[in-house]
C-alpha positions as CSV (number, residue, x, y, z in Angstrom):
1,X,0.0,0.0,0.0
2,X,2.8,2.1,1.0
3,X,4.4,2.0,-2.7
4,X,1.0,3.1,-4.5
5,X,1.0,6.2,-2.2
6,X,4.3,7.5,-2.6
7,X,4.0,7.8,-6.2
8,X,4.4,10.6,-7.9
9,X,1.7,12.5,-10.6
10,X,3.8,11.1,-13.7
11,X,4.1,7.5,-12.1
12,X,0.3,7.2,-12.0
13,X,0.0,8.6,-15.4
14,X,2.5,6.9,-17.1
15,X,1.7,3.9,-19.5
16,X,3.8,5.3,-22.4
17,X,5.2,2.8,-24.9
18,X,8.1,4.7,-25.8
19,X,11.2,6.9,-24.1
20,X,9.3,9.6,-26.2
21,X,6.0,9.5,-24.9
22,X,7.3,9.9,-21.7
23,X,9.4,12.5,-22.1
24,X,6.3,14.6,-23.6
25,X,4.0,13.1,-20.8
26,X,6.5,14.4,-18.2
27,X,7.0,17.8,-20.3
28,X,3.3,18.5,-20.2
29,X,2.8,17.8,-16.8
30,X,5.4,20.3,-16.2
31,X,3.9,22.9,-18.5
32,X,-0.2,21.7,-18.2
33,X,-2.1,23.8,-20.8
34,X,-3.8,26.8,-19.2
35,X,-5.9,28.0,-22.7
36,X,-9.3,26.3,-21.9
37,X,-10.1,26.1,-25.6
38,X,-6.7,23.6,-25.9
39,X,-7.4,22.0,-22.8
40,X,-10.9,21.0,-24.3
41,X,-9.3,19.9,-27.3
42,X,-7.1,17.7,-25.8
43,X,-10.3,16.1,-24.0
44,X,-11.5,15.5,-26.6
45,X,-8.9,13.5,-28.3
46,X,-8.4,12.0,-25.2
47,X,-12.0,10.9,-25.4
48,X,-11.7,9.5,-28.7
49,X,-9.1,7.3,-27.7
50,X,-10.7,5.8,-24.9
51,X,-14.2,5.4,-26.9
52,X,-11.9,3.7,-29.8
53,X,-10.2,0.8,-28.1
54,X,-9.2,-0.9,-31.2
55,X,-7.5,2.2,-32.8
56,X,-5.4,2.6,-29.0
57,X,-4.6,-0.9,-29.5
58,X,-3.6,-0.9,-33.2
59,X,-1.5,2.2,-32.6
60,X,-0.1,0.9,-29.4
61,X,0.5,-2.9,-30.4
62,X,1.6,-2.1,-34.0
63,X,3.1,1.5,-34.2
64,X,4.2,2.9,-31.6
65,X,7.0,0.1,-31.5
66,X,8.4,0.6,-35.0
67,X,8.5,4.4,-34.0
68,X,12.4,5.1,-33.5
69,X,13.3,8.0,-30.5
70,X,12.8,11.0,-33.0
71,X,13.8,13.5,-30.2
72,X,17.3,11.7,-30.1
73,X,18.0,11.3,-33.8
74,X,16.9,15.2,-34.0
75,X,19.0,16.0,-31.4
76,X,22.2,14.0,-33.1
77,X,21.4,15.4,-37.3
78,X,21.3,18.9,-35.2
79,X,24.5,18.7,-33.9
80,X,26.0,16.4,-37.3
81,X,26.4,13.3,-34.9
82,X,24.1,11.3,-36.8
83,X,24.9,7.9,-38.1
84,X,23.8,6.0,-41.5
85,X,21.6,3.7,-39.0
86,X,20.3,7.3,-37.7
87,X,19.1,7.8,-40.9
88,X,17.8,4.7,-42.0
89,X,15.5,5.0,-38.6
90,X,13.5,7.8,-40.0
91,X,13.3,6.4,-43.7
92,X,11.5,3.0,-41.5
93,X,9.5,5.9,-39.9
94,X,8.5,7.8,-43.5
95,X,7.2,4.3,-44.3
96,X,4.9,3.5,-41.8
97,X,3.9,7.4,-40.8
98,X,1.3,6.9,-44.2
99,X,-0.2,3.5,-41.6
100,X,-0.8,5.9,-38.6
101,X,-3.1,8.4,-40.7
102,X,-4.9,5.4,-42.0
103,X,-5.1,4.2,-38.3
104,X,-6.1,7.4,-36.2
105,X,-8.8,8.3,-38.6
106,X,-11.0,4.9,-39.2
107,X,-14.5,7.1,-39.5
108,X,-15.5,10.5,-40.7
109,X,-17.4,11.3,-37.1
110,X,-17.7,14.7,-35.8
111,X,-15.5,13.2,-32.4
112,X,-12.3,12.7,-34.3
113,X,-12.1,16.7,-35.9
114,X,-9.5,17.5,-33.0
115,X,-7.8,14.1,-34.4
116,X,-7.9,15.1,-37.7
117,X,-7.0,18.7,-37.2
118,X,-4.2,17.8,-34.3
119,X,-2.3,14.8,-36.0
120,X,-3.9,14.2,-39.1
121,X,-3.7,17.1,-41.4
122,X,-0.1,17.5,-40.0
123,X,0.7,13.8,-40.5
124,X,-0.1,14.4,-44.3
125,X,1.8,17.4,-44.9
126,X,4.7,15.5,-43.0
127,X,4.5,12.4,-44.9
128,X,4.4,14.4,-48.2
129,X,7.6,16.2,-47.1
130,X,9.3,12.8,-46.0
131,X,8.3,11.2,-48.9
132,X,11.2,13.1,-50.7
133,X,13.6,12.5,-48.2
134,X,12.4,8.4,-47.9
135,X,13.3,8.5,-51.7
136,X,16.7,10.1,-51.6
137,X,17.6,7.5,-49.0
138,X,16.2,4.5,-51.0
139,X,19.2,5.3,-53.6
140,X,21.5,6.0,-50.8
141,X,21.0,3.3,-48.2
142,X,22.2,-0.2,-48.9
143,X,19.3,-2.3,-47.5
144,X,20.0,-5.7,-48.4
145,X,23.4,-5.8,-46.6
146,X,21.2,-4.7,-43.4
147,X,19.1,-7.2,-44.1
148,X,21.7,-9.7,-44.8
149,X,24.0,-9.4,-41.8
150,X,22.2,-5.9,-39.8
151,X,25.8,-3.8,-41.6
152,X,24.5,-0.5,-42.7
153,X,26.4,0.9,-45.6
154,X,26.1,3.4,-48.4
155,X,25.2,1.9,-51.7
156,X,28.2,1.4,-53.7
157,X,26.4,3.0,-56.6
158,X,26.1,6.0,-55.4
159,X,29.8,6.7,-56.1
160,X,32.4,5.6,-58.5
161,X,34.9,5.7,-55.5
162,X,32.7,4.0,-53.6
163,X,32.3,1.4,-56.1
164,X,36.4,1.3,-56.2
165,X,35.9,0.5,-52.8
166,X,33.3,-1.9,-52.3
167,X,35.2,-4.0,-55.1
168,X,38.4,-3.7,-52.6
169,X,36.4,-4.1,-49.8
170,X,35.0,-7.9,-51.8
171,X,38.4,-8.9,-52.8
172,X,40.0,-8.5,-49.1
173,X,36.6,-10.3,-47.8
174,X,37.5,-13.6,-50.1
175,X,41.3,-13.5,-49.0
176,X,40.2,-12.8,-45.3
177,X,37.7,-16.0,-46.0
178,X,40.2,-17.9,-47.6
179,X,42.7,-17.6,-44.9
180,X,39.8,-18.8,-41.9
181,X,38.9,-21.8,-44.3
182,X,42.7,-22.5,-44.2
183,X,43.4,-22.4,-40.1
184,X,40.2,-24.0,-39.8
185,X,41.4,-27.0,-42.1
186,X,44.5,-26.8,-40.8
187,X,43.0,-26.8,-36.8
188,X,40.7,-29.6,-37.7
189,X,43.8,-31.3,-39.2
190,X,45.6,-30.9,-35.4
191,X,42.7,-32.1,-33.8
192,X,42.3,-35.3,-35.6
193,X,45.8,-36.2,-35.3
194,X,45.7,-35.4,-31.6
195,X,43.2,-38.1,-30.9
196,X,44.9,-40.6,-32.7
């Protein structure tokens, strides 16, 4: 009993499925809204979720877990820390932010206009502007070797240095093969004669 009463505002609250969501749960219990005609808003998108379990589901089961900390990877392409991986992150997210449109808005009821006018109208300008940047990094991004063995590269056809490289790159990975075939042979070999 003693643990549920020490807890504080934001451990009550908190159910968030991502480091994200709870950073903006704790930001806007720091900062509440003090407009009444936002805090009504807000009701009333808060309303819509509860009245629309399967959406909550969908978006909590489904979505939220492919959605990569956005706050973080802003905060690292601000200050030119990002990585390739960084950046593949958001070209997943520009793929499934189309999914999340399609999900919040299900009907065409007068309860989800703060939900259209909050997160979906924004969603599609956003996804429109992503979609350039989701193409750029299709030619960029080398998906199968992520795919393959989780390595993320740059295409070697974006670049005829690149391409230099990646055939350098091939050539040392044979010899570097080679070689392990040739101690493991050559350990096997030991082994046997050991036992005998």
């Amino acid at each position: 009993m003693s643990n549920k009463t020490n807890r504080t505002l934001f451990q009550v609250l908190n159910n968030c499925r991502t480091l994200s969501g709870q950073r903006l749960l704790a930001q806007l219990i720091r900062q509440p809204l003090t407009d009444i005609n936002k805090i009504e808003e807000r009701l009333d998108i808060i309303e819509y979720f509860v009245k629309n379990y399967d959406i909550r589901q969908d978006l909590s089961e489904i979505y939220l877990k492919k959605v990569p900390d956005l706050s973080r990877i802003y905060k690292k392409l601000h200050s030119k820390r990002a990585t390739l991986q960084d950046c593949y992150r958001i070209y997943l997210m520009t793929k499934i932010l189309p999914n999340f449109e399609n999900c919040l808005i299900r009907d065409e009821s007068d309860e989800c206009l703060a939900m259209k006018q909050n997160f979906s109208d924004k969603l599609r300008v956003i996804c429109a502007e992503l979609s350039k940047l989701s193409k750029a990094l299709e030619g960029v991004i080398d998906e199968e070797r992520i795919e393959s063995n989780g390595e993320f590269w740059i295409k070697a056809d974006y670049d005829d240095d690149l391409k230099e490289l990646r055939k350098r790159l091939d050539r040392f990975e044979e010899e570097a093969n080679a070689v392990y075939k040739a101690v493991d042979r050559e350990i096997t070999k030991e082994q046997k004669e050991d036992k005998s």
